[in-house]
C-alpha positions as CSV (number, residue, x, y, z in Angstrom):
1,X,-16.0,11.4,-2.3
2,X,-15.2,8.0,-1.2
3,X,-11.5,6.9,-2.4
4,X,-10.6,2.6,-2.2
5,X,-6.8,3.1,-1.2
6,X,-5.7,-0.5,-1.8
7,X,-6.6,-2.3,-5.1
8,X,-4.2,-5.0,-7.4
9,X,-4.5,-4.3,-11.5
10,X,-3.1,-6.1,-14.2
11,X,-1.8,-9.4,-15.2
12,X,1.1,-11.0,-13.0
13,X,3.3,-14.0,-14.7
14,X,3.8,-16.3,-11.6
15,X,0.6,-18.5,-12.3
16,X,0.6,-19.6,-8.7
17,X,-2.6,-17.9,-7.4
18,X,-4.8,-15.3,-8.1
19,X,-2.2,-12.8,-6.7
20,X,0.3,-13.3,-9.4
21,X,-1.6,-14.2,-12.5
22,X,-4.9,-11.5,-13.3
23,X,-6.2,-8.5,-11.4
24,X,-8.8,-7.8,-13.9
25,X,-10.9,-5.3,-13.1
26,X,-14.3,-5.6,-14.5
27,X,-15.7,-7.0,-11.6
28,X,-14.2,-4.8,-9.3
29,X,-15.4,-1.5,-11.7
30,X,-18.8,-2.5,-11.1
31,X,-19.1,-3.5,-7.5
32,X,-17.2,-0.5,-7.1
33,X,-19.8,1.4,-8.6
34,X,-22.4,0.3,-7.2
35,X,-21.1,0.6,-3.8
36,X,-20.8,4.5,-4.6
37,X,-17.1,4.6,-4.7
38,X,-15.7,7.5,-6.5
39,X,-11.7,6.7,-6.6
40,X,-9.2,3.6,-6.8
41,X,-5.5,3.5,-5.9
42,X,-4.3,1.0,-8.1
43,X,-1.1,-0.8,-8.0
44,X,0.1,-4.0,-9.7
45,X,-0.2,-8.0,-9.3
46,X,2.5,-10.0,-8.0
47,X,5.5,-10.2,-10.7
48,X,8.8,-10.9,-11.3
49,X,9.8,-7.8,-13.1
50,X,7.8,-4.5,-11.6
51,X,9.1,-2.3,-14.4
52,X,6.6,-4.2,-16.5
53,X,3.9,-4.3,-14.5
54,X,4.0,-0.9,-13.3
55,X,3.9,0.1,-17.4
56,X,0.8,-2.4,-17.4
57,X,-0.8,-0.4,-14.0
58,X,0.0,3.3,-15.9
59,X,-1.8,2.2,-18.9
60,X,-5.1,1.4,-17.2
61,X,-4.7,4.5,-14.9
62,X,-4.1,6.6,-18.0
63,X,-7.1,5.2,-19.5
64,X,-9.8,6.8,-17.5
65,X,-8.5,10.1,-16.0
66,X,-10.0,11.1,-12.5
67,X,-11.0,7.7,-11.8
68,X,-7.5,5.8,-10.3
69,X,-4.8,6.8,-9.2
70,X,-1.5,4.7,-9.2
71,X,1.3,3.5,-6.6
72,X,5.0,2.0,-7.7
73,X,4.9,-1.7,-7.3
74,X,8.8,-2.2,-6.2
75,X,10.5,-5.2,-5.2
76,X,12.9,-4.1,-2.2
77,X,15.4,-6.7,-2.9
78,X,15.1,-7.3,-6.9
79,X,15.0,-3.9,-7.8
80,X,17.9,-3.1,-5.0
81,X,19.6,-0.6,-7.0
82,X,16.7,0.7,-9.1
83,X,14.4,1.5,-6.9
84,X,14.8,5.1,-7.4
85,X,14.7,4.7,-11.1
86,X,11.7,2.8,-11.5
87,X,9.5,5.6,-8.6
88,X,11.0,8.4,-10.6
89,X,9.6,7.0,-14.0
90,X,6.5,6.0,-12.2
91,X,6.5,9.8,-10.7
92,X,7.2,12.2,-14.0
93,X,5.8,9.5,-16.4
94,X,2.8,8.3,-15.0
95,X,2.1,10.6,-12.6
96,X,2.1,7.7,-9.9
97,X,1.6,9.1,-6.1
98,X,3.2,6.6,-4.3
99,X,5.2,3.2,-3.8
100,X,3.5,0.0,-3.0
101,X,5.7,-2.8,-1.2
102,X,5.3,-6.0,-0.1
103,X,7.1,-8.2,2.3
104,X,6.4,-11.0,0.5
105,X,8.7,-10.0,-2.0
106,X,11.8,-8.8,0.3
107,X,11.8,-6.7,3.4
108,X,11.6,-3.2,2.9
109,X,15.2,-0.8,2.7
110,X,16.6,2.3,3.4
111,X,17.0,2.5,-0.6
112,X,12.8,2.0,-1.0
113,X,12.2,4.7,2.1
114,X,15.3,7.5,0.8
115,X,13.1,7.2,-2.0
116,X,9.9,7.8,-0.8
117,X,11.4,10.5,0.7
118,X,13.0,12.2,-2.0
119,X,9.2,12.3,-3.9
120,X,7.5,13.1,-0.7
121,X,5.5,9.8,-1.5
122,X,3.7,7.7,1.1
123,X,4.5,4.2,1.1
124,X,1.9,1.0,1.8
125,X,4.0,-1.9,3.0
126,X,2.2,-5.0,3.7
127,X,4.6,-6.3,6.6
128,X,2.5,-9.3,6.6
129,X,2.4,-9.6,10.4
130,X,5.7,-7.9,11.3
131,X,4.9,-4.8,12.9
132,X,7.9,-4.4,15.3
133,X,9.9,-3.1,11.9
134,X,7.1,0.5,12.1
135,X,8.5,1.2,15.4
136,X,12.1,1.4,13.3
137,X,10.2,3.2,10.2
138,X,8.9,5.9,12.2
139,X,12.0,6.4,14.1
140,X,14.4,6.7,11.1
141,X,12.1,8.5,8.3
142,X,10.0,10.7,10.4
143,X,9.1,12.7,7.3
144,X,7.6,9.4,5.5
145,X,4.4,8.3,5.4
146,X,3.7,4.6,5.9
147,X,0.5,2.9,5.4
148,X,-0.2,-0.5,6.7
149,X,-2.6,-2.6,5.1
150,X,-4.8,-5.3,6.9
151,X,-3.9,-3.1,9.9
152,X,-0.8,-5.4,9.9
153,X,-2.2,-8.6,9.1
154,X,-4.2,-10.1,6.7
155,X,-4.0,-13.5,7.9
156,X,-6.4,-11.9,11.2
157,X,-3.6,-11.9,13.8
158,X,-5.2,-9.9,16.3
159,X,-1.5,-9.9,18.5
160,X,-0.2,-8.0,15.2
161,X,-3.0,-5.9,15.1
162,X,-3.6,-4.4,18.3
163,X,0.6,-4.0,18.3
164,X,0.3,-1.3,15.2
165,X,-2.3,0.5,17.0
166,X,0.1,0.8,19.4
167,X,2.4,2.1,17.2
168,X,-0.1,4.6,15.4
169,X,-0.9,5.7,18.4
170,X,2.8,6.9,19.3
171,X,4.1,8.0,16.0
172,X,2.4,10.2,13.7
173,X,3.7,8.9,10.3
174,X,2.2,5.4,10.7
175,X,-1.1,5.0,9.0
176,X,-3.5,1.9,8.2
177,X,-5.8,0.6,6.1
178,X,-9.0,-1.6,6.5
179,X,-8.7,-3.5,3.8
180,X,-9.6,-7.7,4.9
181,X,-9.7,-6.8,8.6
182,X,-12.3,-9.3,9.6
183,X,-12.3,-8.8,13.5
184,X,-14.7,-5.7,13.3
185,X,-13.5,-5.4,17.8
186,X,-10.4,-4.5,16.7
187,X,-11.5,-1.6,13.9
188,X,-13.4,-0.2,16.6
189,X,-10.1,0.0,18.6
190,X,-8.4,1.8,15.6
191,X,-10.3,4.4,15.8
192,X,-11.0,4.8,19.6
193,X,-7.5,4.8,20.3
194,X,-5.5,6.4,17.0
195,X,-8.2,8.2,16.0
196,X,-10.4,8.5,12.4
197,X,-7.4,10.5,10.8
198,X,-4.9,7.3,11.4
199,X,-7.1,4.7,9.0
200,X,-7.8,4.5,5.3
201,X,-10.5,2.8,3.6
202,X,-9.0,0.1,1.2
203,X,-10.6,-3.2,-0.2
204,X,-8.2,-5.1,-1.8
205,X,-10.1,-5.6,-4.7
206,X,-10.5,-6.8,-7.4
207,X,-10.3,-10.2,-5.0
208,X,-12.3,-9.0,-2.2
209,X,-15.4,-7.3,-2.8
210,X,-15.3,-3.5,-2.2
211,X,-18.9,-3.0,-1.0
212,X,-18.5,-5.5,0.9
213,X,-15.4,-3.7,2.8
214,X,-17.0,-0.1,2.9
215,X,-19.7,-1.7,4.6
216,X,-17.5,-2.3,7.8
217,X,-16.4,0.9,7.4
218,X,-20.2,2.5,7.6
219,X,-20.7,0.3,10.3
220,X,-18.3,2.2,12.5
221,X,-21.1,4.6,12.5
222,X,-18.5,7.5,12.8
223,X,-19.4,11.4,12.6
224,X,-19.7,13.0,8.9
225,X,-15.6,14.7,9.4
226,X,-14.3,11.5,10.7
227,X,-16.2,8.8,8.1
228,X,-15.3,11.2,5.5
229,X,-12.0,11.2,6.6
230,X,-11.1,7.7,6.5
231,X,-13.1,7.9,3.1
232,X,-10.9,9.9,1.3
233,X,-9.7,12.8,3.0
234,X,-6.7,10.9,4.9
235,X,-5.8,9.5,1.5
236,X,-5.9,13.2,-0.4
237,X,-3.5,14.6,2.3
238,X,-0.9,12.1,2.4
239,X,-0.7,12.2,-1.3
240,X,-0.7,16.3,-0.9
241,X,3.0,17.0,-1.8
242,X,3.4,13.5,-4.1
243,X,6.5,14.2,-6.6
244,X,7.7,17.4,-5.1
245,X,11.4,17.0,-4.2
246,X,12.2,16.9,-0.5
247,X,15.5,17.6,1.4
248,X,17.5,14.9,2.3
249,X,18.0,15.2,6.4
250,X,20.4,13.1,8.3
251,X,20.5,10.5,5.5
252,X,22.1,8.6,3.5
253,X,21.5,9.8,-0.2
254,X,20.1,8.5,-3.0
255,X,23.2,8.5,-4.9
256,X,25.1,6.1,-2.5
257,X,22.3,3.3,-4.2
258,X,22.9,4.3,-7.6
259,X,26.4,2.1,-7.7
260,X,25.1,-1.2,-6.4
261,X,24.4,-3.0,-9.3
262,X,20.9,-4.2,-8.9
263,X,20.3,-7.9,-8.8
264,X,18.9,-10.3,-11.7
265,X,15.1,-10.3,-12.5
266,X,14.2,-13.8,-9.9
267,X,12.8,-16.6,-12.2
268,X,9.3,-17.4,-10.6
269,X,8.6,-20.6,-8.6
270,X,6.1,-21.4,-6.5
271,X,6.1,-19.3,-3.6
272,X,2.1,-19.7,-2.0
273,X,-0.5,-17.5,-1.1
274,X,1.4,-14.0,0.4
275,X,-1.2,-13.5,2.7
276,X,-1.4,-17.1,4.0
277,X,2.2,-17.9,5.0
278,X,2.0,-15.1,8.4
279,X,1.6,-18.4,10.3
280,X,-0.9,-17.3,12.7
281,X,-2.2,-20.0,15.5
282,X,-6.1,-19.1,15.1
């Protein structure tokens, strides 16, 4: 069973890039396919209101049961407000199993994390470079699960990267996943040092090619437990206890959100390529 934990679905309305305009997935179903890969975590294209898209991501999920699975798409600082709303929809409605977040958007909040811990959901933030905020995430929500995308940074930042091994190494909530990691070194290091049951297989599709990204993943050459592991099996026990309620400890609840009066849907404007604005000297 091999399971792509990271792949974009559905149309986006910022027509600035690929990343906010289609996510189609015919290509991606195919090469996928072919490439022998069972499962896809899906979760929406950049947009301006996640409510919509996260409808759009549900639909395709719905349409071929077994096959995806389905992640939130929430904007922490748009959706301030709602975020609980729109997971808890995403939760009993579409039977989503976790909230996707991007940096890109807004920094993550103690409103998106509360939440992931009040459906016991894991939560893939693309910090976009800025991995000193894990160290703060694992402190303060112990009982959340955080995976990191790119191994912290798409744009290849190497200083990034070898700082959230660091991290995984020391706290045992703080996951990644291989998705665009083109330094294969530094892979290597994931594993030697955090271990197989620490990193996800993810592509990125439907923009990068997911054979293409298993294929540094077989490379690794790891043992059958630990290449099945980061195949699938770390993915299948994070989700284990998606939805189910969870006791609030030493936290702010979920109600002290529910008042803030959540701020208007952002008109779109050119914002760049998300992955490309890390600033990383090469």
């Amino acid at each position: 069973m091999i399971i792509d934990c990271h792949c974009h679905a559905g149309k986006g309305d910022g027509l600035t890039g690929p990343w906010d305009t289609d996510a189609s997935l015919e290509k991606y179903s195919r090469r996928a396919s072919q490439a022998g890969i069972n499962q896809t975590v899906l979760f929406a294209a950049f947009h301006s209101d996640y409510a919509v898209a996260n409808r759009e991501v549900a639909r395709i999920v719905a349409s071929r049961p077994g096959r995806f699975f389905g992640f939130a798409f929430v904007n922490a600082v748009h959706d301030r407000g709602r975020v609980s709303s729109l997971v808890r929809q995403a939760v009993e409605e579409f039977g989503f199993v976790g909230i996707k977040v991007h940096r890109h958007d807004g920094n993550i909040t103690r409103e998106v994390c509360t939440t992931a811990r009040s459906f016991s959901l894991p939560v893939l933030y693309d910090v976009m470079g800025e991995v000193a905020v894990c160290e703060l995430l694992a402190q303060e929500y112990p009982d959340v699960n955080f995976i990191i995308p790119h191994l912290g940074s798409f744009a290849d930042d190497w200083r990034a990267q070898t700082a959230l091994i660091d991290i995984m190494v020391r706290y045992k909530n703080i996951y990644a996943d291989t998705a665009g990691v083109r330094r294969f070194d530094i892979l290597e290091q994931a594993v030697r040092r955090a271990g197989a049951k620490k990193l996800l297989f993810g592509s990125d599709g439907p923009w990068l090619h997911p054979g293409v990204e298993l294929a540094k993943v077989r490379a690794l050459a790891l043992s059958i437990p630990d290449e099945s592991a980061v195949l699938g099996g770390n993915f299948l026990r994070l989700i284990g206890k998606a939805g189910q309620p969870a006791r609030m400890v030493n936290e702010v609840g979920l109600a002290d959100f529910r008042h803030i009066h959540h701020l208007p849907i952002a008109t779109h404007t050119h914002r760049g390529d998300p992955w490309l604005q890390e600033e990383v000297l090469c």
